[in-house]
C-alpha positions in Angstrom: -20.6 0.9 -3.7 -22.3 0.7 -7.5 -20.1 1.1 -9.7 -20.7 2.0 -13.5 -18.8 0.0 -16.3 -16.5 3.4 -16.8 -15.4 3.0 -13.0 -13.4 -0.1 -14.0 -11.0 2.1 -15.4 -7.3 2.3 -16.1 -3.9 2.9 -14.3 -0.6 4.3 -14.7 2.5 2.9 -13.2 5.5 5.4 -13.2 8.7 4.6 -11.3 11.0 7.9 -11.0 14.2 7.9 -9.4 14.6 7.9 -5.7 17.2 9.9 -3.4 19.5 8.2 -0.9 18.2 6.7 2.2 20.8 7.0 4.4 24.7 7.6 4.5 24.7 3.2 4.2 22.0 3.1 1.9 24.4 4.1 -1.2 23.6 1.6 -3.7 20.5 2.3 -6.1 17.1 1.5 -6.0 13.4 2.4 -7.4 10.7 3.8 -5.7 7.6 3.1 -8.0 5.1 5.7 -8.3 1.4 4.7 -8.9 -1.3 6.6 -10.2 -5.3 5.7 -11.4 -6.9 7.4 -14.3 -8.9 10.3 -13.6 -12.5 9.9 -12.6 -13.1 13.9 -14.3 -14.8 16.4 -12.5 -18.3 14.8 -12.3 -16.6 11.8 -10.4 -12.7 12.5 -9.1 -11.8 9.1 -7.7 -8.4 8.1 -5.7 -7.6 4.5 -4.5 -6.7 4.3 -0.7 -4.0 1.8 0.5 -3.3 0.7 4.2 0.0 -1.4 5.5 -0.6 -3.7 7.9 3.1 -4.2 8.7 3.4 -5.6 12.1 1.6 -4.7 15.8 -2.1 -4.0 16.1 -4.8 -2.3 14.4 -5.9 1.1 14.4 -9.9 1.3 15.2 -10.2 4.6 14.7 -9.3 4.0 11.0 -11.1 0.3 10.3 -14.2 1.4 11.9 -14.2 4.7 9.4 -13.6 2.7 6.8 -16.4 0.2 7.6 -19.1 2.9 9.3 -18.9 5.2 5.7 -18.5 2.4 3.5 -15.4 3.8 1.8 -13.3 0.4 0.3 -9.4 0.7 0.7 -6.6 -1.7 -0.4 -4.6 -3.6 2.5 -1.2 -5.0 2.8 -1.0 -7.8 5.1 2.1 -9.2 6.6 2.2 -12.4 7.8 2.9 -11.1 11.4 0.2 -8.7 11.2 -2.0 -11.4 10.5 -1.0 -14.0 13.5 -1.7 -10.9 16.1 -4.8 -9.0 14.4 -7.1 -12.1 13.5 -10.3 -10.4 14.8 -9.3 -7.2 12.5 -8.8 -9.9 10.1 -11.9 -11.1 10.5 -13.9 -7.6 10.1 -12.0 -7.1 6.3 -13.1 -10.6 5.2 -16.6 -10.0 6.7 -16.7 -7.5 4.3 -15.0 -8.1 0.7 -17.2 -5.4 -1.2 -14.6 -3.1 0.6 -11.5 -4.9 1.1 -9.1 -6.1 -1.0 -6.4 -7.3 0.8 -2.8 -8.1 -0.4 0.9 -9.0 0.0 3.0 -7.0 2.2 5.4 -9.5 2.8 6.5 -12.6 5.4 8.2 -10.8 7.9 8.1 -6.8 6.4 11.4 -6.7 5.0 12.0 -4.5 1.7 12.8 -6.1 -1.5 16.2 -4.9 -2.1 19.5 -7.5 -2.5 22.5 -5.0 -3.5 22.7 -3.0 0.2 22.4 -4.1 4.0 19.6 -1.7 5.3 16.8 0.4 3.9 15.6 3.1 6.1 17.3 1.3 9.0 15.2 -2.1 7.8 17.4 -4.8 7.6 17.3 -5.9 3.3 15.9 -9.2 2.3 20.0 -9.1 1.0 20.0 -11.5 -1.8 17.3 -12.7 -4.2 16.8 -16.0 -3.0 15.9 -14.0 0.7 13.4 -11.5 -1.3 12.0 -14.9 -3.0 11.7 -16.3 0.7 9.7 -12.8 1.7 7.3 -12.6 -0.8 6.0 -16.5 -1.0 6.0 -16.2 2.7 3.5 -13.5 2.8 1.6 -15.8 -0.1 2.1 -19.1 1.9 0.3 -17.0 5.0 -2.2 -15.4 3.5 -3.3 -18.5 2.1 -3.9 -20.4 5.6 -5.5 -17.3 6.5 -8.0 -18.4 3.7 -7.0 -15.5 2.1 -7.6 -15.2 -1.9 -4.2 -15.1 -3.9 -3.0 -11.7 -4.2 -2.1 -9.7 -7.2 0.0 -7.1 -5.9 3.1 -6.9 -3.5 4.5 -3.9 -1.9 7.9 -4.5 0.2 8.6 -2.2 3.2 9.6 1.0 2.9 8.1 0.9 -0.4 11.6 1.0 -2.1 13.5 -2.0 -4.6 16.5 -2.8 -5.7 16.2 -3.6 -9.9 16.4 -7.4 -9.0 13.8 -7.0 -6.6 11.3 -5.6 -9.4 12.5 -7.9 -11.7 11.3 -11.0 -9.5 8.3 -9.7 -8.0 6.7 -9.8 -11.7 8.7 -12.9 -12.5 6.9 -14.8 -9.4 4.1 -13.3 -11.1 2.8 -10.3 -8.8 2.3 -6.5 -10.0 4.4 -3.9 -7.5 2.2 -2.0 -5.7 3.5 2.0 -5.6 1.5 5.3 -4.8 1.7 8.5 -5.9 0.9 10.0 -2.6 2.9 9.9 0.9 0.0 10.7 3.8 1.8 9.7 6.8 5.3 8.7 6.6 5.0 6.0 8.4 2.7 6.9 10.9 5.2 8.9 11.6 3.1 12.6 11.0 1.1 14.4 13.3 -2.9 14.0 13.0 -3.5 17.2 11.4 -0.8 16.9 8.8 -1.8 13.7 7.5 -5.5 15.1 7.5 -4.6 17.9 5.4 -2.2 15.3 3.0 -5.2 13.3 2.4 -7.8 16.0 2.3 -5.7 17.6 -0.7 -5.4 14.8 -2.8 -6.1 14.5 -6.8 -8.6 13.1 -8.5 -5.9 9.9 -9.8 -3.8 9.3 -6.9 -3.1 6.4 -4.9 -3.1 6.9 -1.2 -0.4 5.1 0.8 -0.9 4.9 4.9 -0.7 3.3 7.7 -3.4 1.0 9.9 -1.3 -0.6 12.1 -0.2 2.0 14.7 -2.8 2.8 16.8 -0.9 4.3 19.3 -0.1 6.9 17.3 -2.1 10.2 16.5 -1.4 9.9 12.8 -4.4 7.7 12.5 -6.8 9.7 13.5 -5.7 12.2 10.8 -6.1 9.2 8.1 -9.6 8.8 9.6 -10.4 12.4 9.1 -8.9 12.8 5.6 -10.6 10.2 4.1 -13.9 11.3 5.6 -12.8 15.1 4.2 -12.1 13.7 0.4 -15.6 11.8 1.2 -17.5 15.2 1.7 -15.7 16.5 -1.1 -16.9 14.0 -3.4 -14.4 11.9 -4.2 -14.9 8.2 -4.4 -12.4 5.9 -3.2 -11.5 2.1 -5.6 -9.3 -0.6 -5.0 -6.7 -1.5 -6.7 -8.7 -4.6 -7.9 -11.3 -2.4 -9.6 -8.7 -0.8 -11.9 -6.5 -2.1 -14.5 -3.0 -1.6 -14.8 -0.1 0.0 -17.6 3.3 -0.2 -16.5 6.0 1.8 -17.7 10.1 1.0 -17.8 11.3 1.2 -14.4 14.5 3.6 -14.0 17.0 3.8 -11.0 18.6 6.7 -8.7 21.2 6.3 -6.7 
């Protein structure tokens, strides 16, 4: 993809509060929201981003991807990588598309002040979210991996400490301003029409690593809708980045 010197354009991080989790999720946490400037009418742009959180790859969605040229962002796990090397192989084959980043040692959220996140068992203290994010650092780097910049935590969600020493360890937190599959958990044609109906501005936030699931295809066939429609797809390493105060919810 060619881009102009005005494609290297800005982005806004917004954290808003976040509702409860669960009846034992009940202490607070932040659920940060990212957004890209707008590309305008001429050029509406969003910037896709895929977890790799554990299990295999979905084909149907790297093949897209890599057939159509559209760049996304992924977030590697260390397990991810030990059982997906080939699909590992394919993004570093092809770095004018991905840019791949930290998801984490072992895909455990970020959060030290309650047990469970979205049934997730909590990296539970700060030296264990510490542990869980040089991890994912330490792997990516035998992987010949280039440092990352970003780190997203599963389930996307953080306690305050966990913000706090994700940029302290030196990384930016990776949010999203739009939810297309809940966790693979959607059907095809409702993540297609999630995706399809994005704004020019938002960051994309799916899933590549259930391929037994039909939610894939529907990322497959969004991306390739916003495609038609004109939009152009970025990485998060093409933009940069303006963080705002975060703020808590209970």
């Amino acid at each position: 993809m060619v881009r102009s010197a005005s494609a290297i354009i800005a982005a806004l991080l917004l954290v808003a509060p976040a509702g409860i989790a669960t009846a034992k999720d009940q202490a607070s946490f932040v659920e940060p929201k990212l957004y890209i400037a707008k590309g305008g009418s001429a050029s509406p742009q969003v910037a896709l981003t895929l977890d790799a959180c554990s299990g295999q790859t979905d084909l149907r969605i790297l093949n897209t991807l890599v057939e159509n040229r559209i760049p996304a962002t992924i977030f590697v796990t260390a397990r991810w990588m030990r059982r997906n090397a080939e699909a590992l192989a394919v993004m570093k084959a092809h770095p004018d598309l991905f840019e791949l980043e930290n998801h984490g040692l072992n895909h455990v959220p970020a959060i030290d002040n309650q047990p469970t996140m979205f049934g997730l068992k909590t990296a539970g203290s700060e030296a264990g979210i510490r542990s869980e994010i040089q991890g994912g650092v330490d792997a990516m780097s035998r992987a010949s991996v280039a440092k990352p910049v970003w780190y997203r935590d599963a389930t996307a969600r953080y306690s305050e400490n966990g913000i706090r020493i994700i940029h302290d360890m030196g990384y930016r937190v990776a949010g999203y301003s739009l939810n297309a599959d809940m966790g693979a958990s959607l059907m095809a044609g409702q993540v297609e029409k999630r995706i399809s109906a994005a704004k020019d501005g938002d960051v994309i936030i799916a899933h590549i690593n259930q391929p037994s699931r039909v939610a894939g295809e529907g990322v497959a066939k969004g991306v390739l809708a916003l495609q038609k429609k004109g939009f152009r797809f970025v990485r998060l390493q093409d933009v940069t980045v303006s963080a705002q105060p975060v703020h808590s919810g209970v």
